[in-house]
N, C-alpha and C positions, 0 to 999 in steps of 0.2 A: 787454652782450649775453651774453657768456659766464658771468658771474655769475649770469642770470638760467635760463640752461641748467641749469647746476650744482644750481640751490637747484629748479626745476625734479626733476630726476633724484633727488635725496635726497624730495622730496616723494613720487614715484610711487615709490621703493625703501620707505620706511615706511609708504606706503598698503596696500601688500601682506602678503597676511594671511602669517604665519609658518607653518614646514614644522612639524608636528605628526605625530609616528606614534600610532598608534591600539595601545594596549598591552590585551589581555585582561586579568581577573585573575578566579580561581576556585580552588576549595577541593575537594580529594577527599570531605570530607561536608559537608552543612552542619550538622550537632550534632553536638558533642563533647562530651567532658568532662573536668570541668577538671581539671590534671596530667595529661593524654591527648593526645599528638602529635597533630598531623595536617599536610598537605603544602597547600603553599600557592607557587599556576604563577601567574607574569606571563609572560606570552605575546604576541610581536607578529612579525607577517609583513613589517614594515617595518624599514629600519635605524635605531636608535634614536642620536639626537646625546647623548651622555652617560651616562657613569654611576649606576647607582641609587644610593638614600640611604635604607637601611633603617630608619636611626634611631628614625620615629615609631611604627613596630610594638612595640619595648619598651617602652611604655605597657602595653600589657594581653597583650603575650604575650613567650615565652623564646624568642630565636631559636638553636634547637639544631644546624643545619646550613644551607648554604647553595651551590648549586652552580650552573651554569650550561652552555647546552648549545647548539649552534646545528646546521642540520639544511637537506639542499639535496634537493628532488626535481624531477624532471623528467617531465610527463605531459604527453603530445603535443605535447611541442616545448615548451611552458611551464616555464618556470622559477618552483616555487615554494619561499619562504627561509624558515623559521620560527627565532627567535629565543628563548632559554625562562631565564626566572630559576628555580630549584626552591627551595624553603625548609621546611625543616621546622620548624614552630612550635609552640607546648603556653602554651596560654591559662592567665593567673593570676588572671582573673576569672571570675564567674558571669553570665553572665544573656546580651543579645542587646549582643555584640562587636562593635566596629565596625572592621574591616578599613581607616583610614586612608588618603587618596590617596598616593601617591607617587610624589618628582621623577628623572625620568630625565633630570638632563639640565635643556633646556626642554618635555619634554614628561611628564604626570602622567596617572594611575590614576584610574580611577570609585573611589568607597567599595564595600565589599564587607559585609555584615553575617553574622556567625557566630554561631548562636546554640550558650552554652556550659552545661552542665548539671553541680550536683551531682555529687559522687563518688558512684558507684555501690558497693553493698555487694558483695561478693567472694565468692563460694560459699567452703565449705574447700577450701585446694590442694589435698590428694589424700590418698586412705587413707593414705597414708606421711605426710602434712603435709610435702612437702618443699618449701621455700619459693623453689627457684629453678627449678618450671617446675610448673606445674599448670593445669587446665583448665575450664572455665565455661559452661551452659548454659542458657538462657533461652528462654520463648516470651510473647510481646507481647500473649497474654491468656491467662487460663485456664478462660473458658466460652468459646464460637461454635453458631454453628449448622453444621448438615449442611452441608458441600460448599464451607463460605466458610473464607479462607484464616485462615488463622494462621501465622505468623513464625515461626521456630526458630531461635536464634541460635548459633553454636557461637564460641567465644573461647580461643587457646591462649595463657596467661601465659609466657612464659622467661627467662630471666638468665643462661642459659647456651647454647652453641653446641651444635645438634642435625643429624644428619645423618638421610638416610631416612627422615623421617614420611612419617606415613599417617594418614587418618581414615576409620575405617567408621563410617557413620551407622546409627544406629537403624534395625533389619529391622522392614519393615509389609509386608504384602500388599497389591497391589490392591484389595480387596475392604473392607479396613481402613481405609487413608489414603492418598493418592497425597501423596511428598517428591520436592521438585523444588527444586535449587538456582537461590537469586537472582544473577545476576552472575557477577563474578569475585573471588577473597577480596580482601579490606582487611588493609593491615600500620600499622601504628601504635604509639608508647611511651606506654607508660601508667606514672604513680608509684604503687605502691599502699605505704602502710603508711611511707613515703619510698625506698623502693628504685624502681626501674626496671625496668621490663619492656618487652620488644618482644612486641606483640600481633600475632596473625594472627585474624581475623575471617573466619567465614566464615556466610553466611545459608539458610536454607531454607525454603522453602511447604511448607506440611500442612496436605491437605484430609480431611478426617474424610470416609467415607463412611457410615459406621451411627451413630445417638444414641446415646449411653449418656457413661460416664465411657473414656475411651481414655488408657490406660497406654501411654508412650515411653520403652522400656528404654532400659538405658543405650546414649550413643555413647561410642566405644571410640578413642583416639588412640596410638598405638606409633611413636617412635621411638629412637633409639641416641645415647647421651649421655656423654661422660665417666666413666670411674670413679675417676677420681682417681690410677690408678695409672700408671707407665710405665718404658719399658726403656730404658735409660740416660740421658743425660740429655739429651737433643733433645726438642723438642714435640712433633714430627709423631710419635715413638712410643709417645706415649700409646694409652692401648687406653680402650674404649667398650665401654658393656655396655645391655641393650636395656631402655628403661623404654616401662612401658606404662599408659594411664593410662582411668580409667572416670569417666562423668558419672554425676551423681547422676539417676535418673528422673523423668520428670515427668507429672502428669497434668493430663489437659483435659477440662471437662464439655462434650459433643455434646450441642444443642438439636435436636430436631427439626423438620421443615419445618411452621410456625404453619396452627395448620387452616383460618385464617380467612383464605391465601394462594386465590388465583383467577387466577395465570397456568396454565398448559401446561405448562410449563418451571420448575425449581425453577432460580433464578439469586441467591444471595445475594450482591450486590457494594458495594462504597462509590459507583461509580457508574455509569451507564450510558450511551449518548449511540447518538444513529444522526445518519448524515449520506450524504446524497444529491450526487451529479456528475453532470453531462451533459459529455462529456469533448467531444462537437460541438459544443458550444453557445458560440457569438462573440457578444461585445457582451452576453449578457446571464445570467443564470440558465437559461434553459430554451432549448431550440436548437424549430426551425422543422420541424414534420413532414408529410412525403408520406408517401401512399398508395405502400405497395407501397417505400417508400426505408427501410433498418435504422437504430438509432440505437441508441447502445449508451447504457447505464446504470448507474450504480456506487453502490452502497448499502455504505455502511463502518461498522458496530457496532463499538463498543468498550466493555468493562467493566475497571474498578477492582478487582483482587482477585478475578479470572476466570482461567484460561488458555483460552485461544484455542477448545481445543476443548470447553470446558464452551456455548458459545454454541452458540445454537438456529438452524435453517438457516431462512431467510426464505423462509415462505411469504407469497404474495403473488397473489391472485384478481384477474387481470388481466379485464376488462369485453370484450365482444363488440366486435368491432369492431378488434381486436391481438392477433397473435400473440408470444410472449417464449418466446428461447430461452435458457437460461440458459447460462453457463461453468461449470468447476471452481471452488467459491470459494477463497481464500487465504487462511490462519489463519497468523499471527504471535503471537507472545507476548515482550511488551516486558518488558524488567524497569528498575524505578527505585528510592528512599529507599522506598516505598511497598508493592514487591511487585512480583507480577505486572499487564502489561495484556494482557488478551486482545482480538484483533484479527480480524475476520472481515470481507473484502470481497469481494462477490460483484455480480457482472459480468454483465449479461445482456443481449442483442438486443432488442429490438422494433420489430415492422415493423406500422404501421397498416392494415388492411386495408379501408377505408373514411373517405370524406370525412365534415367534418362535426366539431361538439363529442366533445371523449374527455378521461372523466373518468378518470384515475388512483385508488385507490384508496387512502386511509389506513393506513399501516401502525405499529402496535401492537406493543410488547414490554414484558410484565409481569415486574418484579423486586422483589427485596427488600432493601429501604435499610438494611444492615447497621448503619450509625453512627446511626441513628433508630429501627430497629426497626421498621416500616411497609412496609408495600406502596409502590408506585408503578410510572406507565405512563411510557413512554415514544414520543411521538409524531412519525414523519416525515407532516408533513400531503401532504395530496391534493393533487392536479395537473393543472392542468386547461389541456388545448389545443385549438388550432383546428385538424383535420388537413388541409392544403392537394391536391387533387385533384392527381395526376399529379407527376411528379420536377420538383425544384428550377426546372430550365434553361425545363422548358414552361409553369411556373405564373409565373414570372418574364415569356415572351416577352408581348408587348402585342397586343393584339388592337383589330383595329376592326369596328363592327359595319355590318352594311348595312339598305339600306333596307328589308328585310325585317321584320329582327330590331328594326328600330326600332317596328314596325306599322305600313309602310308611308309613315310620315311622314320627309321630308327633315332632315339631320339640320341639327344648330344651327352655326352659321359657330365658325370658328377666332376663338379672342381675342383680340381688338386692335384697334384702331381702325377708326373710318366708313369710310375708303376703302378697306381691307383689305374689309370684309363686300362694298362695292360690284364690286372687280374679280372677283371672283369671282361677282358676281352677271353681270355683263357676259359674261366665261367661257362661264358656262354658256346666255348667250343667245345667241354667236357657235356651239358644236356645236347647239344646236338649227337655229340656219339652214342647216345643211351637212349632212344627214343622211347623205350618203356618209361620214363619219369610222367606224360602226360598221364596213363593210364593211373599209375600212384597220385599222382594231383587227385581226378576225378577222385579216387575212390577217399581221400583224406577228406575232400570237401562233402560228397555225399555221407560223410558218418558226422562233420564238424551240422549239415541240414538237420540229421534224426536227434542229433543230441541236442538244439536249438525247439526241433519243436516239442521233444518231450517236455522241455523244459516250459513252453507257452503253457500245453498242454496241463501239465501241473499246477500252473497258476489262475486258469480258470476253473478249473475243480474247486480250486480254495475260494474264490470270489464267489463261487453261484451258490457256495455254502453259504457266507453272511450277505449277500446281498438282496436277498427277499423284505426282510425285515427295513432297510436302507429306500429299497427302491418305492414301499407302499409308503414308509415316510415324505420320502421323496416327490409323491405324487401325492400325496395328503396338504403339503405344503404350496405345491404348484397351485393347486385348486383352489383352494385359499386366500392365496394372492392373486387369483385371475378373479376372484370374485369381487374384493378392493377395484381393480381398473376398470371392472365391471359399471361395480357402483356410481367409481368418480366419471367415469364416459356417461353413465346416465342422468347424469346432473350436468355436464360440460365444463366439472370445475377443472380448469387446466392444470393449477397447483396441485390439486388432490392428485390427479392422474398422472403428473410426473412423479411427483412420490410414489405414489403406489407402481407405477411401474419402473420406479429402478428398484423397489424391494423385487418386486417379479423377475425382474435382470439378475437380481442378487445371488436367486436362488436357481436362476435357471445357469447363470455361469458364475460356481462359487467359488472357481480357481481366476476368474479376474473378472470382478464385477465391474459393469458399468459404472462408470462415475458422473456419468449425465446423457440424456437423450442420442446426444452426437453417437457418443460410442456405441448404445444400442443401438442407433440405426446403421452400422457400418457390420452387422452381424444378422442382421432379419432379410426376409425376402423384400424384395423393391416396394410393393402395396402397403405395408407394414412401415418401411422406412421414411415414405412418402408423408405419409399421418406424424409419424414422428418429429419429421422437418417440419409438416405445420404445427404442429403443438410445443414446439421450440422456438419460432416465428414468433408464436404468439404472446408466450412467455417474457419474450427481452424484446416486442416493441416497444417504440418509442409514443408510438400513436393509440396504443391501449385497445385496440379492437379486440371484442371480446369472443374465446372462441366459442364456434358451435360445431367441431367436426367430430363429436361423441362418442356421437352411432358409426360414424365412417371407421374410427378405431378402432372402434369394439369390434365391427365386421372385418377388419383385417385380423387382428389377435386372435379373433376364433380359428382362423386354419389353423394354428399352433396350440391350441388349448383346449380341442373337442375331446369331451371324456371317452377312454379308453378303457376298457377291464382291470379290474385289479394288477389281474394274471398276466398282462399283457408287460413286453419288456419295451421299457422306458426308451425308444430312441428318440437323440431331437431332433426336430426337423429344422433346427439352424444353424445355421453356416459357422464357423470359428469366428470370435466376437471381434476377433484381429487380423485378415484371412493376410496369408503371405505370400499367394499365389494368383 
């Protein structure tokens, strides 16, 4: 019996699958070139059982250094551990490298694939030809069109130790090129010629704004390097003297925008994309709409070789039947191996204002396929819902109909079996022989009316008890903040006056406060809401007009804000901030 326990326990110990940590591995670029360092991170958030075994990487690369690092933080109470192997490597092959699995231990690495290029040809070091530090400039093409990126690469060679650089880049005007750096620099050793250099990498966008041939003087790098001389015989007093070093110039032919373009918008990108969210929406792609209930909506463009704010603001011809108030949109600019990506998401309300089919409407963005040379559209297709009469809770509750609504006909028995239909038929021939049961109905309902309104009855007695003290607060605080939108309308600052009046919204509906202009005006009289739409207009143009409809808002808000008596009970004169009817 115990032998059978035994061999047992070894059976369920070996059936168990073994502890495996999960190690990353990745590469500060993925193209190199060959005799050209680059760092290469195994990375795991797990404790790993063993040692690595670098061996199988000296197949196709040099392992030049090698270090390790381990790392503890703590964010709300969690404990997280990151693990880090560092390696710097320099490929002795050409072409797509293959990064090797390897053993920690018992646990192993994915393959990783590097693809490795050619030696690159070397500009000359520098008007001096001084061969232990000169500098190198490049752009990733030398025609484009108006306004599409091109690459500027800046690259400092050294062999020697330098203190205090600096790079000024090439001076353009606005009006000339907008330069905008990619990232953050890249360090790397490069062999040229067989000597060794530490490389500092650093990249730049340059958007041409006018055709023609555009000349980019030189960039200029200075810093303080050795002179070879020094005062007695210690290192540290060596003395340094200041070298400064010029790029060669470089020109680029500016295309201008193809005549036989048909967007709106000049966009030349590698690519485009638009992408729609219903950020309500459960269980499926598109959420469920009431009349009169908001639902927000998020439209995300992105372009390839754009920044953020070259993208055009989305107009969008919403169909009768919906009101859209739109946000602030949010422009981001990514950068990758690539460039820039430009990112524009914009966020807007709408609220159905009628039952019945609502067709959304196709929205369209024409660009130009740089790596093709052609036009092309961009399509988020149309949208089509059924808008359900009245909020969620009442289009939900069930209904039964009477014999009215039925046309007068009885309606049809409950499902289920013969004698289910029959006692019910029995039922209803037992209250016709007793025709005194209506008389008892009445009088059960008339006692279930007195015992309801005592019961209102009681609980206004208790309310007009604490609510004296509530209600002058109440109007302490309205007045308050009606004197803020006051203020901001009499200066026409549009920012002040959204603020100040969604605090005023805050307070006037503090069981669902506006969350922006859109929603107040879908709760005030039309005069009121009208001001509101243009001080939201004004807010997220694109063309900056500045407002001045001040006084026009302040004279609608006063029909709702004229001081009343203390004494006086608080009713308001707006509409439910959500109406469902």
């Amino acid at each position: 019996m115990v032998r059978q326990i035994i061999f047992l326990g070894l059976a369920l110990l070996f059936s168990l699958p073994l502890y495996a940590g999960k190690i990353d591995v990745y590469s500060d670029r993925p193209v190199v070139a060959v005799d050209e360092s680059f760092t290469l991170t195994f990375e795991s958030s797990e404790k790993i059982q063993g040692e690595p075994d670098f061996t199988p990487l000296e197949r196709h690369f040099s392992i030049l250094s090698t270090s390790q690092s381990n790392s503890t933080s703590i964010i709300n109470g969690k404990i997280d551990q990151k693990h880090a192997w560092v390696l710097t490597l320099m490929p002795t092959a050409v072409g797509k490298v293959v990064v090797p699995p390897i053993n920690f231990g018992s646990d192993r690495t994915t393959p990783l694939t590097i693809e490795v290029k050619d030696q690159v040809a070397i500009a000359t070091p520098s008007q001096e030809k001084d061969e232990t530090i000169f500098i190198e400039v490049e752009l990733d093409r030398t025609q484009a069109y108006v306004q599409q990126q091109v690459i500027y690469t800046f690259r400092l060679f050294r062999a020697i130790n330098i203190s205090g650089g600096s790079v000024t880049p090439p001076k353009l005007t606005a009006d000339v090129a907008l330069f905008e750096q990619i990232g953050d620099d890249r360090e790397y050793e490069k062999r040229v010629d067989g000597r060794r250099y530490l490389v500092l990498e650093r990249r730049y966008a340059l958007f041409a704004q006018q055709p023609g041939v555009l000349t980019i003087a030189p960039l200029q790098f200075e810093a303080q390097i050795p002179d070879g001389s020094q005062y007695g015989l210690l290192l540290f007093n060596q003395t340094t003297k200041v070298k400064r070093l010029r790029s060669q110039p470089l020109s680029l032919d500016v295309l201008p925008r193809p005549a036989n373009y048909r967007g709106t918008r000049w966009l030349p990108a590698s690519s485009l994309t638009l992408e729609e969210r219903w950020p309500s929406a459960t269980g499926g792609d598109k959420p469920i709409l009431h009349v009169g209930e908001p639902v927000t909506r998020v439209i995300t463009m992105q372009a390839e070789g754009l920044l953020a704010a070259q993208l055009p603001e989305l107009v969008i011809a919403y169909p009768d039947g919906v009101k859209s108030y739109p946000d602030q949109p949010r422009l981001t600019d990514h950068t990758g191996e690539k460039g820039f990506l430009g990112e524009r998401i914009e966020k807007m309300a709408i609220i159905p204002t009628q039952a019945g089919r609502l067709l959304l409407p196709s929205l369209q963005i024409t660009w130009w396929d740089v790596a093709n040379g052609q036009e092309r559209v961009t399509t988020l297709p149309a949208q089509e819902f059924m808008v359900v009469a009245g909020s969620p809770a009442a289009a939900a509750a069930p209904t039964t109909p009477t014999d009215q609504q039925a046309g007068g006909s009885r309606l049809p028995p409950f499902a289920g079996n013969s004698g289910e239909n029959v006692s019910l038929s029995r039922a209803d021939g037992l209250l016709a022989d007793h025709p005194g049961w209506q008389w008892l109905a009445l009088l059960l309902a008339f006692g279930w009316l007195l015992h309801i309104s005592y019961l209102l009855w009681l609980r206004r007695q208790k309310k007009q008890q604490r609510q004296p003290l509530n209600l002058r607060q109440q109007r302490k605080n309205q007045r308050h903040l009606a004197k803020a939108v006051k203020e901001a309308c009499s200066q026409n600052s549009a920012r002040s006056c959204q603020q100040a009046l969604l605090a005023w919204g805050a307070a006037q509906w503090p069981e669902l406060p506006p969350l922006s202009l859109g929603d107040m005006a879908a709760g005030v009289h039309p005069e009121l809401a009208n001001e509101l739409e243009i001080l939201n207009r004004a807010l997220y143009s694109a063309a900056g007009t500045p407002w001045q409809n001040g006084q026009q808002l302040w004279r609608a808000m006063r029909l709702i804000t004229e001081e009343q008596p203390e004494s006086a009970t608080v009713v308001s004169p707006l509409a439910p901030l959500y109406p469902t009817a």
